[in-house]
N, C-alpha and C positions, 0 to 999 in steps of 0.2 A: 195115583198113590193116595192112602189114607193121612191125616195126620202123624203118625208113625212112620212112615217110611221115607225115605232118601235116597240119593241116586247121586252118582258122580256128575260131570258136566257134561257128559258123555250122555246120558242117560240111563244108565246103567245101575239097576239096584246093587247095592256094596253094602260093607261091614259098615260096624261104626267104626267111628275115631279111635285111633291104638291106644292102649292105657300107657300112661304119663306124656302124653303130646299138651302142645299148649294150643287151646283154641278160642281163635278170632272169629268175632262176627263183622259179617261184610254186608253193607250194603250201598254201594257207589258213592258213598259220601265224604268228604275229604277226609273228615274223620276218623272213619274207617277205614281207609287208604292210610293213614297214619297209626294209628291202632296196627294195623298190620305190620307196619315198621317196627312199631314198636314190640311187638309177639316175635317178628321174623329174628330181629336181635337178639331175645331172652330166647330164644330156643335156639339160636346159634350158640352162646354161652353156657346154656346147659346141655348142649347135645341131647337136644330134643326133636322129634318131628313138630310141624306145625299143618293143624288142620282147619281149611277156613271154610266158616259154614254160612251159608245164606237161607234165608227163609222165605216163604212167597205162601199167601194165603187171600181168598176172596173176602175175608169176615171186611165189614163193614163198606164194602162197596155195592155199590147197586146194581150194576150190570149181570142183571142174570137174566137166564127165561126161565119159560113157564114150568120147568122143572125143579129150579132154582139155582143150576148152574148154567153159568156161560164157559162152554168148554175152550172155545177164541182164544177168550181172555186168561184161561187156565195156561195155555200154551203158550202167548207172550210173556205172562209172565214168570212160566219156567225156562223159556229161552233167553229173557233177562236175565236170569239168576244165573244161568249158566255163564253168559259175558262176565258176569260183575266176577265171579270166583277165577276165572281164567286170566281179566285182566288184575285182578288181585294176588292172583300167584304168579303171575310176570312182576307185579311190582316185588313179590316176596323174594325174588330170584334177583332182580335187582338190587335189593337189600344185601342179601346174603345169596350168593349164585350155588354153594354147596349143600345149602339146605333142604331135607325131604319137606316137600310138600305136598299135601292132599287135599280135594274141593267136597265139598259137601252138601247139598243141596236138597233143604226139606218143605215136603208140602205140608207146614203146620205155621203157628204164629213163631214169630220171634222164641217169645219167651219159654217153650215147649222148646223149640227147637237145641236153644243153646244149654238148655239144664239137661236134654237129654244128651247132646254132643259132650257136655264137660262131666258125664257120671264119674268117669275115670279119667280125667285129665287132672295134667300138676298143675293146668291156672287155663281160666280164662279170660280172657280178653275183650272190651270193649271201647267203641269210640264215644267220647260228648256230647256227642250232638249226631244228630238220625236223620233219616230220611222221611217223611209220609206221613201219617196221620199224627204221629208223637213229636214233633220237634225238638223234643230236646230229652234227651235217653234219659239223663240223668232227672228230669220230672217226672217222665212218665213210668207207665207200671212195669215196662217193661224190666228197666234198671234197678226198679226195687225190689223184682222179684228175682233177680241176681244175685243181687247182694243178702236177701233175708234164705234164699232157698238152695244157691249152689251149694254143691260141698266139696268143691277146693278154691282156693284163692282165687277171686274175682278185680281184674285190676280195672279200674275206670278209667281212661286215659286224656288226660287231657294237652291237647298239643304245645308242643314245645315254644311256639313262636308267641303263643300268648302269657308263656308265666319262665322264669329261667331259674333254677334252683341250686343250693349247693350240697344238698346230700340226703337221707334218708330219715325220716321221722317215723318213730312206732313207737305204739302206745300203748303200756302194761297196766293194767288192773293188778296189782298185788294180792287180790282176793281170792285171782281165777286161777286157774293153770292155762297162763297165757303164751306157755311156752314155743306153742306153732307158730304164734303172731312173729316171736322174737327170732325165731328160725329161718321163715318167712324172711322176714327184713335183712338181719345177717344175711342170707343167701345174695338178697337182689342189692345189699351193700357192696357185696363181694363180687361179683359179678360184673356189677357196672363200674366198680371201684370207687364207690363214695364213700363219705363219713356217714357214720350212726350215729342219732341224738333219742340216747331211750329216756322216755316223758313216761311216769311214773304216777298214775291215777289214781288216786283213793276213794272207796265208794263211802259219799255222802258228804265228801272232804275233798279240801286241797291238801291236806297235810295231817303226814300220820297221827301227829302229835297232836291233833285235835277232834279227832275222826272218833264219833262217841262211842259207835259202835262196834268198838277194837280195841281187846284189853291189850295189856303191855306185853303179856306173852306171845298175843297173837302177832302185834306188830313186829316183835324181834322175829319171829318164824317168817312170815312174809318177808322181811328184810331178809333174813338167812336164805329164803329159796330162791327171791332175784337172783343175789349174788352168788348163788351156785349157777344158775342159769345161765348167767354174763360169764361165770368162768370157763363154763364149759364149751359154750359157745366164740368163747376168743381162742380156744384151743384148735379149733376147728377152723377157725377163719383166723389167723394172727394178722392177717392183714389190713383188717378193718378196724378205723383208726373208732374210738365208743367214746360217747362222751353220755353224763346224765342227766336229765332236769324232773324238779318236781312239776305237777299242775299248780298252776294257781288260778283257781277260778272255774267254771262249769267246763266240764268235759270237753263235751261239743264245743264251745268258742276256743276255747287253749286251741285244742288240733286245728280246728279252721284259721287262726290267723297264724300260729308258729311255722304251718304246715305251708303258709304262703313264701317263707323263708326256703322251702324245701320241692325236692325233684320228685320225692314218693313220699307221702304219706299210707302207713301201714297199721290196721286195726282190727280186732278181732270182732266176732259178733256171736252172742252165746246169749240163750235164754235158760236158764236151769232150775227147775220143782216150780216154776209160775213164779219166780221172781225176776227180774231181768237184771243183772248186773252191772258194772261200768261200761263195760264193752258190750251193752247190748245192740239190737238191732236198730233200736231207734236210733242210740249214738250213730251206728255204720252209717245209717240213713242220712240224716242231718250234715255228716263228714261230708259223703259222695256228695250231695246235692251242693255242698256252698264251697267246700274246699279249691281256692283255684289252683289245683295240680293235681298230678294223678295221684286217686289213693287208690291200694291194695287191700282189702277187705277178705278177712282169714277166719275160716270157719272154725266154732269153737264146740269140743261136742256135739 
């Protein structure tokens, strides 16, 4: 197979992954075995399929011949990849025993793999910590190019037994139309049945009321389209208990320590005309990487 292509565990060229499924990347790591728990539960509540993908690729190993493949080693480790999805969807079934499950299995890098698996998926999923040459997903390129390049929700997971939370943190730019991010969160409030804490960013500012560059009309319109947002969105969900906070202080540290109080940390990432906004990529960036719990990371435009 080329980098493009994929095969069930079977070996068997297949579709891709069915549009709105949630997918997990697997690669034998506990991690990832948790990551999976955690995808196989959000797509049991949303009556979703769940599709797990693995990837296997020679780049940066030495073992080739004179051709420049070692075909061997092409075949170990597609036959790895094939265990790792099979014992990962025993564990998915263990999770959740009623859940469709599907394996996936591409000859390309990670990060190919999973932006092409999630085009059309309603989230993807990944674990903290990797297997191989990157140890740690959340440093390396692979996790950053998830987060700057997917285009649907990317959740970074980080296991329960290292951080314990009590509800759901998401983070509005009052500037942007951060409306998915808040959607987003609602949904996974509802879902898992937590409280919502919407933290309220202002670009250049902790507080409207000092934010130079935002006359008085603009801050009352911004205030007026939250609070349509929040209304609209407790009609939809009445079950989900809201409460609100402003930022005070740089973006990126609010969500890293508030979000230590929390189960999901939830944030958008939009670049728009060459400016980057509150919820830009670098913020997402910065989150994932120091945030100790899982954040959700919500494509914006």
């Amino acid at each position: 197979m080329n980098a493009t292509e994929h095969e069930s565990p079977t070996g068997t060229t297949t579709p891709m992954p069915a549009p709105g499924c949630i997918v997990v990347g697997v690669d034998g790591s506990a991690s990832s075995l948790d990551a999976v728990t955690w995808a196989a539960d959000q797509a049991a509540q949303d009556h979703r399929s769940l599709a797990l993908v693995h990837a296997y690729t020679l780049d940066r190993m030495l073992w080739v011949d004179s051709m420049g493949v070692d075909h061997d080693i092409v075949k170990v480790m597609a036959e790895d990849g094939r265990r790792l999805l099979l014992a990962a969807a025993d564990h998915a079934h263990r999770t959740q025993p009623d859940l469709e499950v599907h394996e996936w299995l591409f000859h390309a890098d990670a990060r190919s793999a999973l932006l092409e698996a999630s085009r059309d998926a309603a989230m993807l999923v990944v674990g903290s910590r990797g297997r191989g040459p990157v140890a740690s997903l959340l440093l390396g390129s692979v996790g950053v190019a998830l987060v700057r390049h997917a285009v649907c929700p990317t959740v970074v997971r980080r296991p329960e037994r290292d951080h314990v939370g009590t509800g759901v943190l998401v983070a509005v730019d009052v500037r942007e139309d951060a409306r998915p991010v808040l959607e987003t969160a609602y949904q996974l409030a509802a879902s898992r049945e937590l409280p919502l804490t919407v933290l309220v960013l202002h670009h250049g500012s902790a507080s409207l009321s000092t934010t130079p560059d935002v006359h008085d009309d603009d801050r009352v319109d911004h205030r007026e389209r939250l609070v349509d947002w929040l209304s609209d969105l407790a009609v939809k969900h009445p079950d989900v208990r809201v409460s609100e906070r402003t930022a005070d202080g740089a973006a990126a540290h609010v969500l890293v320590e508030q979000g230590g109080e929390q189960d999901l940390v939830v944030v958008g990432t939009h670049v728009s005309g060459g400016v980057t906004s509150v919820l830009g990529q670098g913020l997402a960036v910065s989150v994932v990487e120091h945030a100790p719990t899982t954040v959700v990371v919500v494509p914006l435009g």
